[in-house]
Every structure is written in C-alpha cells, then in structure tokens.
N, C-alpha and C positions, 0 to 999 in steps of 0.2 A: 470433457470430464477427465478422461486417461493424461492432456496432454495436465491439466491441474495439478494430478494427483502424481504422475511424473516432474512436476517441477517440484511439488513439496518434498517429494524423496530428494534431489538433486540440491535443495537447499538444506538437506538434513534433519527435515522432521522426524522427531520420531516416529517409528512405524507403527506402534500404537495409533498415533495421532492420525498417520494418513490411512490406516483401514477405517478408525470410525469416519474419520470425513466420507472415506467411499461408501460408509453404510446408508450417510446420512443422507450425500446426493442421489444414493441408489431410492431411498424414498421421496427426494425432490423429484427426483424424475416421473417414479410412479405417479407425481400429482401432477404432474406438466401431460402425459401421456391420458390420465384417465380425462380431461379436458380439455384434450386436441391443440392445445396448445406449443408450442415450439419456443426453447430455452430463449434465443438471442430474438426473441421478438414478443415478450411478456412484457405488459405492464406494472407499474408501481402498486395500482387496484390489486390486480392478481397476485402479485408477490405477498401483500396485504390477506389477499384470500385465502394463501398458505401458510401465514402463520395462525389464523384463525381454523384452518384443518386442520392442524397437528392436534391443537387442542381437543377436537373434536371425537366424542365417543366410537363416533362412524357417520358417514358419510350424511347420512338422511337425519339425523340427530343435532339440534341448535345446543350449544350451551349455555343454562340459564345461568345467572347469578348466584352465585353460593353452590354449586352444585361441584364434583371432583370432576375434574380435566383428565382428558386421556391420558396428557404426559403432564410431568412437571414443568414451572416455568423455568428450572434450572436445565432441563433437559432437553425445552424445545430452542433456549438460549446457543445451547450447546450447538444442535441443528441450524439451527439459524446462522453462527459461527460460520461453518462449512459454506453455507452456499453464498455468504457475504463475500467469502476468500473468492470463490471460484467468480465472483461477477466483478472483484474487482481485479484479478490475475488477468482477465480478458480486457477491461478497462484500457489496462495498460497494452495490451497487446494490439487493440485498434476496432476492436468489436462495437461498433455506434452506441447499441442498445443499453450492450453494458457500460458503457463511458457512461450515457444520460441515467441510467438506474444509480451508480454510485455518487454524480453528484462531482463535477471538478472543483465547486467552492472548497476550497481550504483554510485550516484555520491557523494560525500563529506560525505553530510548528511543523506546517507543510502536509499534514495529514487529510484524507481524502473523507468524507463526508459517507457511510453505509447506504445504500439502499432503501433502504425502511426507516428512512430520517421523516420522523413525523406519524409512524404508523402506531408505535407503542411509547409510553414515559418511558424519559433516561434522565441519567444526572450526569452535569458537567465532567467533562474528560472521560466521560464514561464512552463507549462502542452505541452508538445511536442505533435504536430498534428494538432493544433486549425487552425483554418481559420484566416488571418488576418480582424478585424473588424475595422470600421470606430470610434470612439468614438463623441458621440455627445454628447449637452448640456440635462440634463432633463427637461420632460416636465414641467412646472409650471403652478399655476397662477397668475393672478395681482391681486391687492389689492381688486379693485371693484369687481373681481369674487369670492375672498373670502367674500366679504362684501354681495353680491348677494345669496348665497349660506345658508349664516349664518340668513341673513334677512327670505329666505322662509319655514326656518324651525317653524313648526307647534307646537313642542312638545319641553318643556326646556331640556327634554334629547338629544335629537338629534341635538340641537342646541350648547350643552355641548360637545355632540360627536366631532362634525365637529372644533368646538374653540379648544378642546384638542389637534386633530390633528394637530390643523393650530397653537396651541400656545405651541409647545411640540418638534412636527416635529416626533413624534414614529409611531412605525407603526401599522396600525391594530392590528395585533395579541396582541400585547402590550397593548393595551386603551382595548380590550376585557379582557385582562386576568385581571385587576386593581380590585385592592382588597381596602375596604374604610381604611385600615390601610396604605395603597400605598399614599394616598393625606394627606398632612401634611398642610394644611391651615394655623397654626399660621405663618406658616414658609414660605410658598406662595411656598410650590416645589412640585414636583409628584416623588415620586421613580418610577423607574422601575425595575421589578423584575423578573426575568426569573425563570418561574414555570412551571414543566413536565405535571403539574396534573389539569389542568385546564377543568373544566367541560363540558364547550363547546367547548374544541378543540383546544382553540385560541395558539398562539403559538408566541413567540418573539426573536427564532433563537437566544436566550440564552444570546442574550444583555439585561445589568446590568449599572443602573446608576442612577443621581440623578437631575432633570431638572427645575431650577426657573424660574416659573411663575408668569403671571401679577395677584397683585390684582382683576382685572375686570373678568379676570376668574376664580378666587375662589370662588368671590362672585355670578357666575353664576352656578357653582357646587353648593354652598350654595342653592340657589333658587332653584334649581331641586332634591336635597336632601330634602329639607320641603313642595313642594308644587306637586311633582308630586310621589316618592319612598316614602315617608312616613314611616310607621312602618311595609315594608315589612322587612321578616328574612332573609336576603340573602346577603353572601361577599361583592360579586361583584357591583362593580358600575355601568355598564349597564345588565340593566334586562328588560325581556319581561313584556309592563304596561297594555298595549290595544289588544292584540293578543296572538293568543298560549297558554303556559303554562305561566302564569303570575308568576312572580316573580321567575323565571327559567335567568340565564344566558344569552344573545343576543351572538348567532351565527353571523359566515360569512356570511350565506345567508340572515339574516335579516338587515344587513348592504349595502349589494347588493342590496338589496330593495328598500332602503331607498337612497343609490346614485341613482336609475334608476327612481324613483320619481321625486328626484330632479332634475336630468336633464332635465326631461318632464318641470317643473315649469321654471329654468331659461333660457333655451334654449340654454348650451350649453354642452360640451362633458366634463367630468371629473370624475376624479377617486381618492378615498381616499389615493390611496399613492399618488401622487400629493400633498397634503397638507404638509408632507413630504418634499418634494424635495423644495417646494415653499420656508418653515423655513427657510430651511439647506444654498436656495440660497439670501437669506433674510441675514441672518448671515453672509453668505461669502461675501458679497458686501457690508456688514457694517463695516467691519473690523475686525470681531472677528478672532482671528487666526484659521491655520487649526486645531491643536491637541485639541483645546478646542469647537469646532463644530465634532468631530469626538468622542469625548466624551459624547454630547451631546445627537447624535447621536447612541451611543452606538454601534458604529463600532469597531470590533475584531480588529484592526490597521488604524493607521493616512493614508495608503498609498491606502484602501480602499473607505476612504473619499475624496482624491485627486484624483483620478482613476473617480470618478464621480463627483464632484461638480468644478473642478479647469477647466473649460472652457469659459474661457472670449468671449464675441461677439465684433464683431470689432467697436463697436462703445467704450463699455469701454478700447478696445486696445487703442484706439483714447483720453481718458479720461488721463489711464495714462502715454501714451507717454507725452500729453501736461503739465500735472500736473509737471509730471519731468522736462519737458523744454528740454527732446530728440528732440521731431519736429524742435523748434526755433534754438537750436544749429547746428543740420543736415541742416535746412535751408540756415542756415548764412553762409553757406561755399559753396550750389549747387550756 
C-alpha cells in the first residue's frame, strides 16, 4: 500500500487525492483484516463482498431494498477508485492475483479491464464496477447570498477573495496559487496557471486558461493591493496580513477559517467551491454555450462540464418548452 501511494506522489497526484486514497485503502484493509483474509490472495467473490460492506449500516445488518445505504454510491465509487488503482499498479508490477483480478483482456484502446467487471452496472467507456449514481443539480447560491457574503467581509482581501471566486468561478486551489503577473488589469482578465510548486500547497488540478473580468473587480483588487498588501515582497496575491507568518502565502486552512467565520455572521451553510458552481450555473442559464463555460472553467473536456452543470429544474423545462410553443402545439391537438 505505501509503495501505491509513493508512486502516486512520484507521478504527481495531487496530495489531496493520495491522502483520501490512504483513507480509503486504510478501510479496505480494515475489511480484508476483520476476515482473515490477505490483499494478494482475495477473490473476485470477496472483492464483490466489499462493495456490498460499504454499503452496509454495520456489519450484522443486510440492506433491504429502498432503505438509506451507509455511504452514498458516489462515495463508495469513490472508494472503489482507490483500491481499483492499488490492484491494478501491482497488476503491472507482476503480483499473479492482481494481474487475474484486473482482467489483461483489453479493449480498442489498450486499456485494462477493473476488477469488479461484472459485479455492479456500468455504461460503455465508463470504469467497470461503479455503482449506479443519481446525478443531481450543484449546490449554489442566489444573488443575495453572494451579496450577503461579500457585504460581511471585514478585510478588502477577503472581500477580493470571495468576488474572485464568484466573478472567475476557479477553484480554491487556483485563486491560492495566483501570482500578481496572473492579473492583467489593463486587460480586465485573470490567467490561470497550473503550477506544481506553489508554496502553500495550493493546487489547480492542472487547468490552464484565461478568464475576463468585470472592471468592478479589478478595481477592487486595485484597492487591496494599495491599501491593505502594500510593499510586502511576496508573488502571491493572497498573503497572511493580520496573523501567522505575515506576508507568507494563505493556506487551505486559513480560507476554512475565513468561510466558518462567515457562516457564523450570515447565518447560513456555504462553501467556496459553491462560488464556482454558482458562475458556471450563471453562465449556463445566460446562454453562454457549453464549450465556452468549460473553458472557462478549465475543464480537461466539454463532456465534464455537461456531466455537471447540464440539469435543468422543472420549472426552466416549463420555460423552454413554452418559449418554443411545444406546450401550445401538444395542447391544440389533446
């Protein structure tokens, strides 16, 4: 497992990515240990038996039909992920059991067949094994909870922070890593720039792109570059001003902070990728097409973008059914 999670560092995963996989294998293993069984000499059955424990309230407890699952099937997907990696990284390495668990039949394009081919439905080109999941709308906000949000920030940095997100739609790691050569003011856009090396860790899942911005927040960047940063020496455009190492980098957890703050002040539940999703579905209900919201976005393909942002609520089903004059026509004939 160490040597797994050491080659996923060495190929560059994110380290987000490879702690939850440690968390994930750390609970595969709890299920290989509580039934004596041993990683490189497990069955197809048994692997079978572990996605069916996840689900499972506890141990002694079947789950009947209709009833709520321990985890979600997004989340035991997730887990499942992990230990797919780790059976088929030894695959290659010459381990028997994991060679026969993954399966050397391959398909068109040379790719290697999961583990759990035949345990749970999947759809073509899909990762064989997954759970069917439901696909819902993301969460958002409304206007006024941006405007609420924006209003109780104390500091023009934070208040910069929160507008970046909400007038960018990037993600954390991304507005962390931002470098003052990344803001092109005369130009009104924000690059974004996938950097390995970024001090405090931040990370942007290696999307690259280029994002125009409103005047109203350049000129609030403006104002917190002269009135609060001043002549610190330092890249980065969010930096520690009141705490800590001043004129150090802003961490994750100092952004965690600063959301659990603010929820205290406006009183309600939200999260900075939220800001995010809010854009992206800002855009998609204005009309912007998808490949140029998925650009935006800095999504590795337009089908990632559709995958998440293309769920209409039945009331704009209602919008453009009538807009077209499907209702009126279906009508004039019941």
């Amino acid at each position: 497992m160490e040597r797994y999670l050491a080659w996923l560092s060495r190929i560059e995963r994110s380290p987000n990515t490879v702690r939850a996989y440690a968390q994930d294998l750390k609970t595969f293993w709890e299920f290989l240990v509580a039934r004596d069984l041993v990683w490189d000499r497990v069955t197809l059955e048994q692997l079978g038996a572990y996605t069916a424990w996840l689900r499972q309230p506890a141990d002694n407890v079947v789950l009947l039909a209709g009833a709520v699952a321990a985890r979600r099937a997004s989340t035991v997907n997730r887990m499942l992920s992990a230990v797919m990696g780790f059976y088929e990284f030894h695959a290659r390495d010459g381990v028997r059991v994991a060679r026969a668990l993954v399966d050397r039949a391959r398909s068109g394009r040379g790719h290697y067949k999961p583990f759990l081919d035949g345990i749970a439905p999947s759809r073509g080109r899909a990762r064989v094994g997954r759970l069917p999941e439901a696909r819902s709308a993301p969460r958002t906000l409304t206007l006024e909870q941006v405007s609420a949000v924006l209003g109780e920030q104390r500091r023009l940095r934070d208040r910069f922070l929160f507008a970046l997100l909400f007038g960018t739609g990037m993600r954390i790691g991304q507005a962390l890593g931002l470098r003052h050569c990344d803001v092109v003011s005369h130009e009104r856009r924000i690059e974004i720039v996938a950097r390995e090396d970024n001090a405090n860790g931040a990370r942007g899942k290696r999307g690259h792109g280029s994002v125009p911005v409103s005047g109203e927040l350049m000129r609030l960047h403006s104002d917190y570059m002269h009135v609060e940063y001043g002549d610190l020496d330092c890249d980065y455009v969010f930096v520690n001003l009141w705490a800590g190492q001043v004129g150090r980098p802003m961490r994750y957890a100092n952004v965690a902070e600063l959301v659990a703050r603010t929820r205290t002040r406006v009183g309600f539940h939200f999260t900075a990728h939220m800001f995010r999703h809010t854009y992206a579905t800002l855009a998609r209900r204005g009309g912007v097409p998808l490949d140029i919201v998925s650009r935006l976005l800095t999504h590795s393909s337009v089908q990632t973008t559709s995958a998440i942002y293309c769920h209409a609520s039945p009331e704009q089903l209602r919008a453009e059914l009538e807009q077209a004059g499907v209702l009126d026509a279906v009508g004039s004939l019941t």
